[in-house]
Each structure stands twice: as structure tokens, then as C-alpha cells.
N, C-alpha and C positions, 0 to 999 in steps of 0.2 A: 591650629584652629584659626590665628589671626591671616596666614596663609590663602585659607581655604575660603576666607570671605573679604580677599583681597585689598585688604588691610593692614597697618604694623601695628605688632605686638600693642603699642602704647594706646591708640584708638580704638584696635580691638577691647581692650581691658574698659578703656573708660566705657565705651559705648555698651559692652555687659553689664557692668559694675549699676551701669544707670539704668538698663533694663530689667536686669536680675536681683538685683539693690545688694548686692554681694560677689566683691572681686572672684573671677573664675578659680584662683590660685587657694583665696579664701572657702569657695565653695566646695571643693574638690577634698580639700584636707578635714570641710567639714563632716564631710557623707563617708570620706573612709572610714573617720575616727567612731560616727557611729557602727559603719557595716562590722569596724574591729570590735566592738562593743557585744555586738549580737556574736561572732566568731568567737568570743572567747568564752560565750554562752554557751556556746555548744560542746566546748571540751578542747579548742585548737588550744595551744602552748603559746603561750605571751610573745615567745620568739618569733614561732610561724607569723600570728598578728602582724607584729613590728614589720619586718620584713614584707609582706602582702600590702599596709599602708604606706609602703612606700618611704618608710625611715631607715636613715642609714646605722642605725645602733639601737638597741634594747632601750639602753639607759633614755636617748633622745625621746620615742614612741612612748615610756613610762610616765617622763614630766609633762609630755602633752595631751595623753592620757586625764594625769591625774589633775592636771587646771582645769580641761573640762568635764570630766565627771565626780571633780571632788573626790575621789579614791582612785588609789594605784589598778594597774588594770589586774592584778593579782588576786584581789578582790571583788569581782563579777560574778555575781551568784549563779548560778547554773542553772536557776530557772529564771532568768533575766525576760523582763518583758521587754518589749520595743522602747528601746532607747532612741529620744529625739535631743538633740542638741537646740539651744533659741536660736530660729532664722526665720526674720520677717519676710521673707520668698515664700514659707512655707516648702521650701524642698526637701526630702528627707531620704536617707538610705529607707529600704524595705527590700528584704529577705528576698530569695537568698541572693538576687542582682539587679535590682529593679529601683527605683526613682519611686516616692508618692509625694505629690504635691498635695497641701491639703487646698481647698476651694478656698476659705475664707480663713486665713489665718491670724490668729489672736494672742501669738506669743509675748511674752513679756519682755521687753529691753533687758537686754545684759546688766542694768542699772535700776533696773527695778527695786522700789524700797524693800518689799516682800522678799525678793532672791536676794538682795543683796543681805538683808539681814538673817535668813537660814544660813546662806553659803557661811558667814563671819562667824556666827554660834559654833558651827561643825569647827573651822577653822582654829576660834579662840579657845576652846575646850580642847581642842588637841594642843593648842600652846601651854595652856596650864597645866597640863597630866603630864608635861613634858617638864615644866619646872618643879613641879611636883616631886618627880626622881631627884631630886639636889637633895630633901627632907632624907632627917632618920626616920625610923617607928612613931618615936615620941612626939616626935614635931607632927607628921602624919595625922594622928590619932590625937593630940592634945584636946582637951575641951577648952575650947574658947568664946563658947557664949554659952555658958550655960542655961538651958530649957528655950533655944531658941527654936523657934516655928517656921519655917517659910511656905508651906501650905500645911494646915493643920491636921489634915486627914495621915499625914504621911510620918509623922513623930517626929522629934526633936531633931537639928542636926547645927550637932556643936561641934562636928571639928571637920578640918580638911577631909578627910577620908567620905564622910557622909555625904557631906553636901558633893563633893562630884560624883558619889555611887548616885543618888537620884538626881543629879542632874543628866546622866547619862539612862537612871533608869527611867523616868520620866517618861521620853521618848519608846523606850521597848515597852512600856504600860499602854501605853497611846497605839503606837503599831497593832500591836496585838489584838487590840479594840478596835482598828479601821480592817484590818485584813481577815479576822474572824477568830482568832486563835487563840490559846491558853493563856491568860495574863501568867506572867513568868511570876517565878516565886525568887524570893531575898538569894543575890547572888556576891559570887564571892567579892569582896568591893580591895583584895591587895591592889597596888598600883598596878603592875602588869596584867593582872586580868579587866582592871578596868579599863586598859590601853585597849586590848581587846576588844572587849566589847562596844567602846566609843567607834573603833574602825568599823567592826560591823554594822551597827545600827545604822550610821552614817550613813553606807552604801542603801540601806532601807530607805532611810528617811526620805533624801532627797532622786530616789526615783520614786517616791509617793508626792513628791510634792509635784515632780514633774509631769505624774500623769495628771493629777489634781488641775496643775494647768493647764497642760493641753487639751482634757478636756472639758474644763469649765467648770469645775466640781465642787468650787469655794462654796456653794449653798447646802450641797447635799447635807444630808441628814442621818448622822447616824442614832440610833434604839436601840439603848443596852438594855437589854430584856431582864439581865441576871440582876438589873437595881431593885431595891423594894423602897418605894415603884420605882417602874422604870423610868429611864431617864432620855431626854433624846439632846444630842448635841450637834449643834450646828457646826458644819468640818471648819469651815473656815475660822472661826472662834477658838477650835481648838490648835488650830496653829499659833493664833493671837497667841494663846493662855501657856502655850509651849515656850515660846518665845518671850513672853514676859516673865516669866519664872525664871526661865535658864537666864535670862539678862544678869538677873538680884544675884544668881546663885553665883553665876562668873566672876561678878565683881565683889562678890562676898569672898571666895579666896583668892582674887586676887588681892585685896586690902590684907589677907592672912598670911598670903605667902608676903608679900611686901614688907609684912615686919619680920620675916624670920630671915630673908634670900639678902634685904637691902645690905646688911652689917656684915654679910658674905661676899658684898660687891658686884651682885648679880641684879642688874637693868631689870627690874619689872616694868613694863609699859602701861597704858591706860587701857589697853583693849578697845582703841576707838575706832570705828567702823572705817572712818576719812585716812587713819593711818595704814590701814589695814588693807584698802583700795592703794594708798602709794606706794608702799611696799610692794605691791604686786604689778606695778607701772600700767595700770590700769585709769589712773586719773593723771 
């Protein structure tokens, strides 16, 4: 390309980079990784993907995958809508080989408080369910506050086990409420099923949130009809109210596990957003 507009690689790059506001190298890996996104919608095998965006191994195409969509690509739901990755260009893969630019694009920086604090939730709940496996039963299941409340409608949750079955159910109660569907009934809350179902929702949540952005839907309104009366909630509040619940509930076992894991020699961390961004060489 720098060839063809009789220029070196180097000016070429800058001279894009300044028009396009995203290096071509950058651009190019970003529109595969959605077209592989939409492909694995359809049914292609994780390998074909890989291989078609252009990675030289499975394993490589998987971690880049799952930085930017927050889940492995193994997890693509098979009715996937149009996945957009954040680019202030507004350029985007669209099916099944075509480029959409949107006119006036409103995406939010990769540093967005909003994004930054969804992505870290998914993130930090998968670190604890993860320390969580170190526990017996007893430790799992222990009451440790006993008739404690963190939202009243939802019953007590006194030990490890509860509080991340709703913190994880939380969100499938809330989905089910934005996409129209059966609010699900009390599931099994063992640890591995609730690894489970933390991966899956995951993949939900935050392609809700990213159409939510993309198209500007923080105001909408939703009217639950089945309340007596009915109730109507503003969307964007209820992400608020998702997000501040799961905060309490994170660092409720995380202060839990911290007494059982520290005497075992196992680093619990703070769960701080800023460490969280370093670890990932993001700041």
C-alpha cells in the first residue's frame, strides 16, 4: 500500500494513522477480529477463524480474541448479533465482506469509566470463583454474617456460595428483563456450575452493553408489566444498580476468602480497578 502511494512504509503509516486516527496494522487486525466474531456465529470452527484472521496458531487468535471480546472465542453464541469493537473512525467489519462506516460515530474510549468498570466486574468475579476453588464445602457454605441483606427483596446471603450465586444471578435476572425472556428460576449455585454460568452471562452482558452503546440506548426505558403496578426502569440506572451491588458483593468475599486463603499463603489482592488496568499493560 505505502508502495502504491509512492511513499515508505514509515509515512505511509503515519500519514493514515493521522487520517484514519488508527494505524492500518491496527485497523486491519481490528475488522478481522470482528469478521472472525460474526464467522464463528455462523458455525465455522475456532481453527478455520484463526487461520482466515490471519494468526499463526489457535492458542495466539484465542488470547486476542478474548482481550477484545472479554470471552474465548469458544463461547460465541450462535445467534450473535453484529459485533463492533471501540474505533473512533467508525470503521467496522459488516457481513459477509464489506466495510460500514458509521456517519457520526459516538464510541466510547477504551478507558471509559462505564467500560472500564463492566469489563473489571466480569474480570474480578472470574478471579474470585477462581479462588474460591482453593475452599472445602465447609468453608464455601460457612455462615458468616448471619441474616445479612445486600438487597432486601433477594434473602439473606451469608456465606461464600450465595453471595456469588446472586452476584452472578443478578445479571441473568436483569438479561432476561432487557431481552424479554423467562426470569430464570434458583440455579444450582456448586462452584463449577457457577463458573459456568459466570462465562456465559458474561458473553450476554457485555454484547448488551455494546449495543446499548453503540446505539445510544443509556435512556431507553424499560416496563415491566408483570409488577403490581407496573414498574418502568430507566436502562441506564440499571446498569448503575448492577454495578454497584456487584461492587459490595465482590469485596464482601473478597474480605471472606482473605481470612480463610491468607493462613494458606495465598495473595488475595484488593480488586482495584488501577491494578487491574496494569496487569493487563494497559496503563
Amino acid at each position: 500500500m505505502a508502495a502504491d502511494a509512492f511513499v515508505s512504509p514509515f509515512h505511509f503509516t503515519r500519514q493514515f494513522s493521522r487520517g484514519i486516527g488508527e494505524p492500518p496494522v491496527a485497523l486491519k487486525r481490528r475488522v478481522l477480529l470482528e469478521r472472525a466474531a460474526w464467522e464463528l456465529s455462523t458455525g465455522k470452527s475456532v481453527t478455520d477463524v484463526a487461520f482466515a484472521a490471519g494468526y499463526d496458531s489457535v492458542e495466539g487468535f484465542s488470547r486476542a480474541f478474548s482481550a477484545a471480546f472479554g470471552h474465548p472465542p469458544s463461547l460465541t453464541p450462535a445467534d450473535e448479533r453484529r459485533r463492533w469493537l471501540p474505533a473512533s473512525n467508525g470503521i467496522h467489519f459488516h457481513p459477509p465482506m464489506s466495510l460500514w462506516v458509521t456517519s457520526a460515530p459516538k464510541e466510547q474510549a477504551v478507558l471509559d469509566p462505564t467500560t472500564l468498570l463492566i469489563h473489571h466486574d466480569i474480570d474480578d468475579t472470574r478471579e474470585l470463583l477462581s479462588m474460591a476453588a482453593q475452599l472445602d464445602q465447609s468453608q464455601y457454605r460457612r455462615v458468616r454474617f448471619p441474616g445479612l441483606l445486600v438487597e432486601s427483596f433477594r434473602g439473606p446471603e451469608e456465606s461464600i456460595a450465595t453471595v456469588l450465586a446472586h452476584l452472578i444471578e443478578s445479571k441473568e435476572v436483569w438479561l432476561a428483563a432487557i431481552d424479554g425472556e423467562d426470569i430464570p428460576t434458583a440455579a444450582d449455585d456448586t462452584l463449577p456450575e457457577l463458573v459456568k454460568r459466570h462465562e456465559r452471562v458474561a458473553v450476554r452482558w457485555l454484547d448488551t452493553i455494546r449495543d446499548l452503546t453503540r446505539r445510544g440506548g443509556w435512556d431507553d426505558t424499560l416496563i415491566d408489566a408483570l409488577c403490581e403496578p407496573p414498574q418502568s426502569f430507566v436502562i441506564g440506572s440499571v446498569i448503575a444498580h448492577i454495578l454497584s451491588y456487584s461492587t459490595h458483593r465482590r469485596y464482601l468475599v473478597r474480605h471472606w476468602l482473605r481470612t480463610e486463603l491468607s493462613i494458606a499463603g495465598t495473595e488475595i489482592g484488593d480488586g482495584d480497578p488501577i491494578e487491574w488496568l496494569h496487569q493487563r499493560g494497559l496503563t
